[in-house]
C-alpha positions in Angstrom: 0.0 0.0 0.0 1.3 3.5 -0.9 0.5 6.9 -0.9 0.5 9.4 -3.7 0.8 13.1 -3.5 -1.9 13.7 -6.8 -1.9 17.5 -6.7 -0.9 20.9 -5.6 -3.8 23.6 -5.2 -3.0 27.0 -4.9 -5.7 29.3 -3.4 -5.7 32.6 -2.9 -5.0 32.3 1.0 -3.6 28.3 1.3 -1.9 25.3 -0.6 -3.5 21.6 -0.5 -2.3 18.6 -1.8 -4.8 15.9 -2.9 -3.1 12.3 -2.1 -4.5 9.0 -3.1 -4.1 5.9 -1.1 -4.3 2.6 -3.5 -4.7 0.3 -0.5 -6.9 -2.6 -2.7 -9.7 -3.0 0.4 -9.9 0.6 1.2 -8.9 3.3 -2.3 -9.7 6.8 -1.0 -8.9 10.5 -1.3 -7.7 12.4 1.2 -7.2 17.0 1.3 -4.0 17.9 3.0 -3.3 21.6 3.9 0.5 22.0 3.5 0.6 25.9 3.4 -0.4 27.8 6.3 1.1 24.8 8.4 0.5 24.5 11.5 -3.1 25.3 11.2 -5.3 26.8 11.5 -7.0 24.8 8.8 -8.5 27.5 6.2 -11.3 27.2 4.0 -10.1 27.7 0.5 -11.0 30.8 -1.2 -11.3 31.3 -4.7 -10.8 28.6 -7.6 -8.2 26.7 -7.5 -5.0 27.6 -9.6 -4.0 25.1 -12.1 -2.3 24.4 -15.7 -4.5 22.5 -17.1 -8.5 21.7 -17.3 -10.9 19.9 -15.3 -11.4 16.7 -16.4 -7.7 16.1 -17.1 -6.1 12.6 -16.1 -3.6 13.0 -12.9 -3.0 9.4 -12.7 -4.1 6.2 -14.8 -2.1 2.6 -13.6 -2.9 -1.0 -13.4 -3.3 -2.2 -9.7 -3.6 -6.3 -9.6 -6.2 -7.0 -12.4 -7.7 -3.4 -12.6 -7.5 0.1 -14.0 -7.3 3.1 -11.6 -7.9 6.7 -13.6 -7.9 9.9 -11.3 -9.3 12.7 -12.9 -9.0 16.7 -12.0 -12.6 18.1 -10.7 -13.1 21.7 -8.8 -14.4 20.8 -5.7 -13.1 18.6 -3.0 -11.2 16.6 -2.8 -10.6 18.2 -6.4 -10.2 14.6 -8.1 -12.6 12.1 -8.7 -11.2 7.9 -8.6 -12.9 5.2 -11.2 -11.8 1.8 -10.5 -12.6 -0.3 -13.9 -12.6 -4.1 -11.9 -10.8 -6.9 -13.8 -9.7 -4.8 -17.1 -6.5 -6.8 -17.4 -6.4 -10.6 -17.4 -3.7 -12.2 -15.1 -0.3 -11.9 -16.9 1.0 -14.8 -19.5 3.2 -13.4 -21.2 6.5 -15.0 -21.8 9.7 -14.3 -23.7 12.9 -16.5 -25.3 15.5 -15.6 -27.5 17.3 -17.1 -30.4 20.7 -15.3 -30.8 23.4 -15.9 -33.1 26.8 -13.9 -31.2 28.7 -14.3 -33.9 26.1 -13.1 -36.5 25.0 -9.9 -34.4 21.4 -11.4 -35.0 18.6 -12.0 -32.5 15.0 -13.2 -33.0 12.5 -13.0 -30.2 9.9 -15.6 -29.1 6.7 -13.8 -27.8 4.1 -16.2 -26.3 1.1 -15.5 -24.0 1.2 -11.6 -25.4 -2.6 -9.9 -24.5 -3.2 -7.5 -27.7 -0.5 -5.8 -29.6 3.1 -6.3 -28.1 6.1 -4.2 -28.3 9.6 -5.6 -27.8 13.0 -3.3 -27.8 17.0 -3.8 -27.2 18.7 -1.8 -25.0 21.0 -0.7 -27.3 21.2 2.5 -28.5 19.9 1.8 -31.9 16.9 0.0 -30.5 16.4 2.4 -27.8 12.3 2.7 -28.5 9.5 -0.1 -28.3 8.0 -1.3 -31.9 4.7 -2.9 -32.2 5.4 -6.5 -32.8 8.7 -6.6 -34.0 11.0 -9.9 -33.4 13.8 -10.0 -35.5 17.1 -7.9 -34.7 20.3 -7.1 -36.8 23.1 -5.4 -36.1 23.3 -5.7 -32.6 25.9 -4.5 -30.4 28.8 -7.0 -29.0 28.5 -7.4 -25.3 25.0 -8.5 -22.7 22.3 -7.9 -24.1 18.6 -7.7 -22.8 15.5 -7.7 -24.6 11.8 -6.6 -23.3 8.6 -7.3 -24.6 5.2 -5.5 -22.8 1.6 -5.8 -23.7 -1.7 -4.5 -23.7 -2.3 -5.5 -20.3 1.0 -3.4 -19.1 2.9 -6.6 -18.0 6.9 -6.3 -19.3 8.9 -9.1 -19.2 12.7 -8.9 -20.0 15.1 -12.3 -21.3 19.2 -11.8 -21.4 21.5 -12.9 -24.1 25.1 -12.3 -25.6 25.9 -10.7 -28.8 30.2 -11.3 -29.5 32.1 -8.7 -31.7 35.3 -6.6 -31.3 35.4 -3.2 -30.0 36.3 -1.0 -32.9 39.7 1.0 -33.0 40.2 4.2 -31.1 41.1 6.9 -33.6 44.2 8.9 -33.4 44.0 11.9 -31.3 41.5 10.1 -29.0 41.6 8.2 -25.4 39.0 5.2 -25.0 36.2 4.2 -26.1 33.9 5.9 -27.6 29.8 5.5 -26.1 27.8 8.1 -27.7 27.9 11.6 -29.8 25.3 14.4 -30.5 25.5 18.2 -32.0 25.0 21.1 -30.1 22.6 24.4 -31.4 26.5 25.9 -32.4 26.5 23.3 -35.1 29.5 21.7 -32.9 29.9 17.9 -32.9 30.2 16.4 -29.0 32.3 13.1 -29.2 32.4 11.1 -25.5 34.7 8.3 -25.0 35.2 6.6 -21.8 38.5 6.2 -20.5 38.2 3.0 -18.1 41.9 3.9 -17.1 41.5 7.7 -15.7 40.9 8.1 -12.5 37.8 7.9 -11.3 36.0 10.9 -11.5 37.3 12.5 -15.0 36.6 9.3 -17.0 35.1 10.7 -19.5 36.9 12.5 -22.4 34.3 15.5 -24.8 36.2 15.8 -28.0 34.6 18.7 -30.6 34.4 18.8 -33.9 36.1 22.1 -34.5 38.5 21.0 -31.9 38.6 25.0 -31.2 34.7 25.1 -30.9 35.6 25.7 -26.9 33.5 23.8 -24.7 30.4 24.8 -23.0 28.5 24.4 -19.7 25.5 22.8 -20.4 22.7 21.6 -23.1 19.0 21.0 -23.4 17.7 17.9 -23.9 16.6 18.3 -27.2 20.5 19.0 -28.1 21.5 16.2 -26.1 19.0 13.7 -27.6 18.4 12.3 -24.0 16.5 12.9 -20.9 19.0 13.0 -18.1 19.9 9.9 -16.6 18.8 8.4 -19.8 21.3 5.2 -20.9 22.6 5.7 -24.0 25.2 2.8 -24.3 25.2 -0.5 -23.9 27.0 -1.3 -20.6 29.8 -2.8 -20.1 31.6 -4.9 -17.6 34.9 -4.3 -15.6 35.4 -7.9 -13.4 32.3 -8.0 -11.5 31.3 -5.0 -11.8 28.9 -3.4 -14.1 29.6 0.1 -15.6 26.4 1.8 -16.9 26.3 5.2 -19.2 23.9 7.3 -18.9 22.7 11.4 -20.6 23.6 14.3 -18.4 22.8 17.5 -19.9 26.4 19.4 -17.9 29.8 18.8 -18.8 30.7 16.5 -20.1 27.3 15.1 -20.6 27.9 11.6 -19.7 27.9 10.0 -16.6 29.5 6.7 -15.5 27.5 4.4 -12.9 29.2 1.3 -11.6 27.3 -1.3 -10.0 29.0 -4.1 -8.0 28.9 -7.6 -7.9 26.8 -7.5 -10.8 25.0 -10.9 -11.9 25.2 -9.7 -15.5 28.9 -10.0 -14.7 29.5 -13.3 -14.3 29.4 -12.2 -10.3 28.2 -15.7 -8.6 26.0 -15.3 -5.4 27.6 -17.6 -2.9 26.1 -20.8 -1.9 24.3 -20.7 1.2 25.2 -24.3 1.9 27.9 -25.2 -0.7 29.2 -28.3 1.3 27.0 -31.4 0.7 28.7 -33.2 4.0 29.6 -30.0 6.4 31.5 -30.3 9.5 28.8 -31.9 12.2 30.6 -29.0 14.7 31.6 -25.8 12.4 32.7 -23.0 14.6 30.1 -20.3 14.8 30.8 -17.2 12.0 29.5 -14.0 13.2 27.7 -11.9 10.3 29.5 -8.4 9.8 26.8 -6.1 11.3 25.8 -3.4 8.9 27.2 -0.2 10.6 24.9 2.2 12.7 23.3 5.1 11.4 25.4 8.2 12.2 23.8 11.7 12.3 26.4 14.4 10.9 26.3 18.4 9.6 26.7 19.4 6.3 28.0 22.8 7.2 30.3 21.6 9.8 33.6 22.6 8.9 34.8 18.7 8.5 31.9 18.3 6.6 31.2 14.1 7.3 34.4 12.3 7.0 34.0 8.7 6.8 37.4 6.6 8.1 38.8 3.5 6.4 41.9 0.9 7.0 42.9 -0.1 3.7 44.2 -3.6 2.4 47.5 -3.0 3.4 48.6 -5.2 0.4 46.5 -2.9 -2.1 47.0 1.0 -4.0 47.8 3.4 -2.0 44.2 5.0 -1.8 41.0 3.3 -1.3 37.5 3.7 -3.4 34.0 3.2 -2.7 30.3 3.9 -4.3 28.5 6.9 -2.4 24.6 6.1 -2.4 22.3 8.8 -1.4 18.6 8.7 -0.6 16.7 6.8 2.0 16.8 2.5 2.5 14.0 0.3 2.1 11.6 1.1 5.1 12.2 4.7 5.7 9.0 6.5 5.3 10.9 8.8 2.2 12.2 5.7 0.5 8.9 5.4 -2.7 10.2 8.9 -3.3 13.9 9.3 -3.0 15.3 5.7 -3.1 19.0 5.2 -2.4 20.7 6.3 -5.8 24.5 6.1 -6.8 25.9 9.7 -6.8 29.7 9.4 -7.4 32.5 6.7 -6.6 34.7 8.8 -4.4 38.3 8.0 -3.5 40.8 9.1 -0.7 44.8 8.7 -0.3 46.0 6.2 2.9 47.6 8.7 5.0 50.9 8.1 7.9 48.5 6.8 9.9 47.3 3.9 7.7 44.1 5.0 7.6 41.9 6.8 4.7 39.5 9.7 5.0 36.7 10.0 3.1 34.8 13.6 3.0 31.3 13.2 1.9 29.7 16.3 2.3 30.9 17.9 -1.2 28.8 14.8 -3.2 25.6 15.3 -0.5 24.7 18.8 -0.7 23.3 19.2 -4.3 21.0 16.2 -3.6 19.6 17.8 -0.1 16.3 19.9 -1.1 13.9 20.2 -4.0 14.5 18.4 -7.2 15.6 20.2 -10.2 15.3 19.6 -13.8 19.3 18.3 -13.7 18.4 16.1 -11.9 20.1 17.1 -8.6 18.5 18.7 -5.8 19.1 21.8 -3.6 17.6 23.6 -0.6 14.1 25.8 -1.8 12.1 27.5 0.5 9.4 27.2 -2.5 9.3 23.3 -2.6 6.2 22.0 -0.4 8.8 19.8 1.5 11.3 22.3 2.1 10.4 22.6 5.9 10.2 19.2 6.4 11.9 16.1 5.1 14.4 18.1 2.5 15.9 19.6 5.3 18.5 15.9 5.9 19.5 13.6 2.8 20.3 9.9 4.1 23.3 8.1 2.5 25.2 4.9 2.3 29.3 4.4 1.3 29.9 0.5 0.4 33.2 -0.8 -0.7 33.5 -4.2 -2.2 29.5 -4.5 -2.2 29.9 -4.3 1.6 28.6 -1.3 3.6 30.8 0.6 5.4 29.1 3.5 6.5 25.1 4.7 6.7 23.5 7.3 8.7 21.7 11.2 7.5 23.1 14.7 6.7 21.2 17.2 8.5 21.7 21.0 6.6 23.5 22.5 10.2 26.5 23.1 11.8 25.5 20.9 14.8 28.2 19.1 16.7 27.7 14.8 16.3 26.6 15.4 20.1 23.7 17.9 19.3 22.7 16.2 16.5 22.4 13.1 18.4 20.4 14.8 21.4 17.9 16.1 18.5 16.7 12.2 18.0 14.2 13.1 21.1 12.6 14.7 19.3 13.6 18.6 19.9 12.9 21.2 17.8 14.6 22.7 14.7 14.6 26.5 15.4 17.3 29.0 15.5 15.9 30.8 18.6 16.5 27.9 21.0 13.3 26.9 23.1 11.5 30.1 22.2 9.3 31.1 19.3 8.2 34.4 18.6 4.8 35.3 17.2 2.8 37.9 15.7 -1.1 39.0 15.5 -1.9 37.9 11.8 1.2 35.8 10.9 1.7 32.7 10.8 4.5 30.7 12.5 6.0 27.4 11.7 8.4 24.9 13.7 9.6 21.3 12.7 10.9 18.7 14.7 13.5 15.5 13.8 11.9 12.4 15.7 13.1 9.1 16.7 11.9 7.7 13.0 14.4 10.5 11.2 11.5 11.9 9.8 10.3 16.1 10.3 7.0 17.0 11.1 4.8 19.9 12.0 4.3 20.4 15.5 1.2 22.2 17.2 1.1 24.5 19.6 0.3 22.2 23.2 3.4 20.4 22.3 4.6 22.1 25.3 8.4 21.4 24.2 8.7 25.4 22.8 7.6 28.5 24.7 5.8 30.7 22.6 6.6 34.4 22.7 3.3 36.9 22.0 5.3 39.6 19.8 4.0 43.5 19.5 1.6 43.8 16.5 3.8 44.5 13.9 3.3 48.3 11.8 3.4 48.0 7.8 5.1 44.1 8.7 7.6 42.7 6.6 7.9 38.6 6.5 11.7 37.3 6.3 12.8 33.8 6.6 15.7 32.0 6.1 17.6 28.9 6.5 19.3 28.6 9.8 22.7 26.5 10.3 21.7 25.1 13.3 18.7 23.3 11.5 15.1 24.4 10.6 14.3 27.4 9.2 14.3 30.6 11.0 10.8 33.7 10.9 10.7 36.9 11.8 8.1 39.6 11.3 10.5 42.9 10.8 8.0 45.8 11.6 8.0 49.9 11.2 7.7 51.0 7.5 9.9 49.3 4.7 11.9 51.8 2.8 12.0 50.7 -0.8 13.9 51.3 -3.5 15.8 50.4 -6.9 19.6 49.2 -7.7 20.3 50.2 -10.9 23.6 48.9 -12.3 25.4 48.8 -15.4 25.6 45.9 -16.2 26.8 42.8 -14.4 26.7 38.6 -14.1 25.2 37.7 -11.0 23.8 34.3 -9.5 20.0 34.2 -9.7 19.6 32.4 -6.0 15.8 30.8 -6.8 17.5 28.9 -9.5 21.4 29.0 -9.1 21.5 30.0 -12.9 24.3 32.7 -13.7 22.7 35.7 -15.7 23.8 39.4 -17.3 21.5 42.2 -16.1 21.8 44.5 -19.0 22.6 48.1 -17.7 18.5 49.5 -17.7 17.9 46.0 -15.1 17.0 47.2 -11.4 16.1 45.3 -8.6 14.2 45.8 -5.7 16.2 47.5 -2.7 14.3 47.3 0.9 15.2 48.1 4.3 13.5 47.1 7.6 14.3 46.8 11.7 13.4 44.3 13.6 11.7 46.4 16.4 12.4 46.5 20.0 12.6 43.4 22.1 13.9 42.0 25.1 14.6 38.3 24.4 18.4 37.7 24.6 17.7 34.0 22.7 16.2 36.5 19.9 19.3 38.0 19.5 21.0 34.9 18.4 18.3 33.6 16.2 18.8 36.8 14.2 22.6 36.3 14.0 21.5 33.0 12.2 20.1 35.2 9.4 23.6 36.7 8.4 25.3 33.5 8.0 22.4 32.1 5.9 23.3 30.7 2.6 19.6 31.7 1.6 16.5 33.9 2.2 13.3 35.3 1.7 10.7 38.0 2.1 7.4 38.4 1.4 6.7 41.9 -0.5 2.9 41.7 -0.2 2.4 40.0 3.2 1.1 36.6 4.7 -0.1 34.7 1.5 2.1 36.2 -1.1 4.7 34.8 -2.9 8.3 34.3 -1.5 10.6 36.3 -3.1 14.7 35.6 -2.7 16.6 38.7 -1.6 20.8 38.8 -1.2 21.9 40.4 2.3 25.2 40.6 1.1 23.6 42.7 -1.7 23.0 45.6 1.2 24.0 45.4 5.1 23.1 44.1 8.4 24.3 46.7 11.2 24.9 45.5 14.6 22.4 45.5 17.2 21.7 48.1 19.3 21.5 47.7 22.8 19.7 49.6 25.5 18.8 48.5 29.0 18.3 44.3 28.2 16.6 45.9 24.7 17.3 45.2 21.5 17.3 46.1 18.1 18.3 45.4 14.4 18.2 46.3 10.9 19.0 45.1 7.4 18.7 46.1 4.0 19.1 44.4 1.0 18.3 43.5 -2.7 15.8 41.0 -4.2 18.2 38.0 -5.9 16.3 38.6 -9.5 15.6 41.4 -11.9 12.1 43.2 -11.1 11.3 45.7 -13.4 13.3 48.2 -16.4 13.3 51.4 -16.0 11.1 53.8 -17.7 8.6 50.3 -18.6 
């Protein structure tokens, strides 16, 4: 049973999510209200704000023997669920292949098919399915798979070997060569994988003019693939299984190794391979998968992970960095454990290797971008909750070495640890301010590493009644001591425009670098905090000058988030009366707003 987060509703005051459970003796529909959270729950007002029509399909899939199709309506809970009963039979199909390695041939054996079938290769040239085609030329040397799927939505697969030699590597070129595609310049991208680099720069982008001068990125109609996308047959290296897939940056291939690979030739060891054992073996004690270990992305070690090498082996040590959540964590249907990089580090004096993790984790903590990696964003609906940690697992040799989750703080390993209680992710320590007519919002890590709301009789947070705030400006921002920190900066916000002439800057809502021409402006605003006498206040603020990013909300509770740069303006020190305090900052919005004289 599972799940699924359907849709995203924007009203004019609140965000709900419609989910869909397809638990087979109880489907239903359930309305979540993710924005305000906490609650108040608020009745949504005004139509719903989507890009497409009612009556549009969210969701159509096969669950046992029937068909599930999820359509859009405009009132709650803003889908409507039709279960056709026993529209597919139970699956027959079967598949067997008659290959000829030495004649690059292959011809596939389809029984049991329901309808029309479709059968592809996973080689490059055979990359799409083709209604009822069985007979294959051409095919390139190495393991091959074949996959036939029918009417019904059954897919079965059937592996075979195709022999051939590996053409020559032309002069002026290193390796192999998996794949090639033209960018919009007209300029010819050649990738060869060099199995002999080190790990890391492996694979070699040769252009054709050689003094086209390479570029940053693609789309994916230039590259001809989605990202991730395989694009060459794989290959193996010993056991191990070395997989090329479409990335859309420099150098627009990536290499993924997968251990111990049964398509390798890996054997999985016999459980009982002795027919007459000893009547009295001596017990073997399984090596016990290592414990979770809660660590800081920010700290400045970042999480170093320490290894004793063979000390008959190279002199540095290798191992495959997964990152996502295992099987049973409550994030796992969503962000599975997926390979990120092989990372490598050099024995030291000591005998001992040190492996720094925290440069491959922090582009897949946060909201998922198009590239396929993911970063901190206020504006996801899970940026307050689980995207604040990334889990992740280091194996060498098939065998885990390491496991645990990177929280985005500076934490010590001791705090962290004292946060599995279950305390609270806020940047003003056991206190909370709040304001008349704005809303607040806390999260807490529990036991079960997951991040949740929490309500106000939690009793675990003291709640501070602010002054109503004059003409109040919203400004939140990520705190490196975990969460996200809130405050309400009151009196009247001065605004005004920065006209330059003409600079690259980093756009922060989508890390993109840009030119703002020299008639660009962006918004410039300037606000104080107000006078309070909370000393823990005082060093929640100081949070807000060493965030990485943050927000305000021009128009008040309800309005859009809109990134701003501090280091764009200034953040004066507080002032300090009698146990009274005070602060201001000013600073630009991180994206062009208007053009002057428009």
């Amino acid at each position: 049973m599972a799940t699924i987060r359907l849709d995203v509703l924007n009203f004019d005051n609140c965000t709900l999510e419609t989910h869909y459970s397809n638990d087979p003796a109880a489907r239903g529909l359930s309305v979540v209200q993710v924005d305000p959270v906490p609650p108040p729950t608020l009745v949504p007002a005004g139509q719903p704000q989507r890009d497409y029509a009612v009556g549009a399909v969210l969701l159509q899939q096969r669950e046992g023997n029937d068909r599930v199709t999820l359509t859009a309506i405009d009132s709650s809970p803003y889908a409507s669920l039709q279960v056709e009963e026993d529209y597919y039979q139970p699956a027959t199909l079967a598949l067997e292949v008659e290959a000829d390695a030495s004649a690059r041939t292959a011809t596939l054996l389809v029984t049991g098919a329901q309808g029309v079938f479709e059968t592809k290769l996973d080689d490059v040239a055979n990359s799409q399915y083709t209604a009822g085609k069985t007979s294959y030329t051409d095919i390139e040397p190495g393991n091959r798979t074949a996959y036939v799927r029918d009417e019904s939505g059954a897919v079965v697969t059937a592996q075979f070997f195709i022999a051939g030699v590996v053409p020559p590597t032309p002069p002026g070129r290193v390796g192999v060569k998996k794949d090639q595609f033209t960018d919009s310049r007209g300029v010819l991208h050649e990738l060869y994988y060099d199995a002999a680099a080190a790990v890391g720069s492996q694979v070699n982008d040769y252009l054709t003019p050689a003094n086209a001068g390479q570029i940053a990125s693609v789309t994916e109609a230039e590259r001809g693939y989605a990202t991730g996308e395989e694009v060459a047959a794989p290959l193996c290296e010993g056991t191990t299984q070395v997989a090329f897939l479409s990335s859309l940056g420099n150098p627009f291939l990536t290499v993924q190794r997968t251990a111990n690979s049964i398509a390798c030739g890996y054997v999985v060891p016999d459980p009982d391979p002795d027919p007459d054992p000893d009547p009295d073996p001596d017990p073997e004690e399984p090596t016990p998968e290592p414990e979770p270990v809660w660590s800081g992305l920010w700290a400045p070690e970042g999480i170093p992970v320490e290894v004793e090498p063979d000390p008959d082996g190279p002199a540095f040590v290798a191992a495959d960095l997964y990152a996502g959540f295992p099987e049973g964590h409550p994030l796992a249907d969503s962000r599975p454990l997926t390979f990120v990089a092989a990372v490598r580090a050099t024995v030291g004096a000591s005998g001992v290797a040190t492996l720094n993790l925290a440069p491959f984790l922090r582009s897949e903590v946060g909201a998922l971008l198009s590239s396929g990696s993911r970063r901190l964003d206020l504006n996801s609906p899970t940026a307050l909750t689980e995207d604040l940690y990334v889990g992740y697992s280091l194996s060498m040799g098939g065998q885990m070495i390491a496991q645990g989750f990177a929280l985005n703080s500076v934490l010590s390993a001791e705090q962290l640890e004292a946060y599995a209680a279950g305390r609270p992710l806020t940047p003003f320590g056991g206190v909370l301010p709040i304001w008349p007519g704005y809303p607040y919002q806390i999260t807490r890590r529990t036991a079960e590493n997951t991040l949740q709301a929490v309500p106000e009789e939690d009793g675990q947070v003291r709640f501070v009644q602010m002054p109503c705030p004059r003409y109040g400006l919203p400004v939140r921002w990520l705190s490196p001591e975990g969460g996200f920190g809130y405050w309400v900066f009151s009196g009247t916000p001065a605004y005004g425009d920065d006209i330059g002439e003409g600079q690259a800057y980093t756009e922060a809502a989508t890390q993109e670098l840009r030119y703002s021409s020299r008639a660009a402006s962006r918004a410039t605003v300037e606000a104080y905090s107000g006078v309070f006498a909370e000393r823990a206040f005082v060093e929640g603020l100081r949070s807000l000058r060493r965030s990485v990013q943050a927000w305000y909300q021009p128009e008040g509770p309800g309005s859009e988030w809109v990134p701003m740069v501090l280091k764009g303006g200034t953040f004066p020190a507080y002032r300090e009366g009698r146990r009274r305090y005070e602060a201001t900052i000013s600073f630009t919005e991180a994206r062009p707003q208007l053009v002057q004289g428009q």
